[in-house]
C-alpha positions as CSV (number, residue, x, y, z in Angstrom):
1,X,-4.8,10.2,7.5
2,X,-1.2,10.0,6.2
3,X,0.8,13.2,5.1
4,X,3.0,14.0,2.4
5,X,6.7,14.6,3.8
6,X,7.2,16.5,0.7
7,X,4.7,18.8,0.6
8,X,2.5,18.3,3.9
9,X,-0.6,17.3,2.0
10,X,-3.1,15.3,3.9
11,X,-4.7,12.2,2.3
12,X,-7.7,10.3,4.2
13,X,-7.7,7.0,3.7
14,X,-10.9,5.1,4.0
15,X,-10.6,1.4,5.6
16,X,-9.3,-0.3,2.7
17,X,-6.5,1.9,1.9
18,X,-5.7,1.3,5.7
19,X,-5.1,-1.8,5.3
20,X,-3.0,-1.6,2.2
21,X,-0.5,0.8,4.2
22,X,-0.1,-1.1,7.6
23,X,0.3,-3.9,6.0
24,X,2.5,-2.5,3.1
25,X,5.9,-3.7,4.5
26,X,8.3,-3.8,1.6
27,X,8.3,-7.7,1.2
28,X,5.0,-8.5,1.3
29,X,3.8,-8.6,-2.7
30,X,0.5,-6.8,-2.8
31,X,-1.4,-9.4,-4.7
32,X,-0.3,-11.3,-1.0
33,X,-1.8,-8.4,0.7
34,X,-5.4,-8.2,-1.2
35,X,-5.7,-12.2,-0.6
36,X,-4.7,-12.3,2.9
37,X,-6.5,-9.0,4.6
38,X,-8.9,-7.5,1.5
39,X,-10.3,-10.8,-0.1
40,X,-10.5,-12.3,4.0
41,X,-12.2,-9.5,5.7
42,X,-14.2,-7.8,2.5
43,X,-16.8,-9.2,-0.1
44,X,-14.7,-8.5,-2.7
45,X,-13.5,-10.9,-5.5
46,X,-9.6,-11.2,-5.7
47,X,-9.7,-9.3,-9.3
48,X,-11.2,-6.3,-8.6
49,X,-9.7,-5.7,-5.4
50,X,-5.9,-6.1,-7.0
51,X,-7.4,-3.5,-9.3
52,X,-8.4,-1.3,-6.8
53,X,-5.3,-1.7,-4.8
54,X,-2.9,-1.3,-8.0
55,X,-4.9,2.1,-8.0
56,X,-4.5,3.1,-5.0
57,X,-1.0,2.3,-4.4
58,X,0.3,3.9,-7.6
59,X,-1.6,7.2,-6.4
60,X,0.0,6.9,-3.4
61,X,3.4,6.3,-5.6
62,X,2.9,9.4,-7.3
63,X,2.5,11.8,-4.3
64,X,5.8,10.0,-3.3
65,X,3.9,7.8,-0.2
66,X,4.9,5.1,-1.5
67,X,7.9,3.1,-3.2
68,X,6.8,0.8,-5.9
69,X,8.4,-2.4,-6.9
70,X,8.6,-5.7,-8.3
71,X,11.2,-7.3,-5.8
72,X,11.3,-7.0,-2.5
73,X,13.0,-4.1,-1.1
74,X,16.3,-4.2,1.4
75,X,15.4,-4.9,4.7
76,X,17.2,-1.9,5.9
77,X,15.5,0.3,3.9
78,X,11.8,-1.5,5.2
79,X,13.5,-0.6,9.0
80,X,13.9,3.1,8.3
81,X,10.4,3.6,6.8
82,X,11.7,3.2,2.9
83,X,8.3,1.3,1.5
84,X,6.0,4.3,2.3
């Protein structure tokens, strides 16, 4: 479970979506991340689970769990929790 700073909503996430956020690090692309931890551990081809992980992470984006971007962000911003 993860909770919304902003509000204090709780969101479950299931095994998957576990994976996305530990490994979510703010350098790591997450087409990397599907490849390296989805694709490796699940029977999933690398298509739809980028699909399902675009998905997930923009919900997560819009509850404000989560910083989107297409470059990698600051270091010091990764160090003080900035990517989630």
């Amino acid at each position: 479970m993860i909770m919304s700073a902003t509000n204090s909503t709780l969101f479950t996430l299931d095994e998957v979506a576990t994976v996305i956020w530990e490994s979510a690090d703010g350098a790591t692309p997450l087409e990397e991340i599907v490849a390296n931890k989805i694709c490796t551990q699940y029977d999933i081809t690398p298509e739809v689970a980028l699909k399902d992980a675009e998905g997930l992470v923009e919900q997560l984006a819009e509850h404000g769990l989560m910083l989107l971007s297409d470059k990698p962000i600051a270091q010091s911003a990764a160090a003080t929790g900035g990517t989630k």
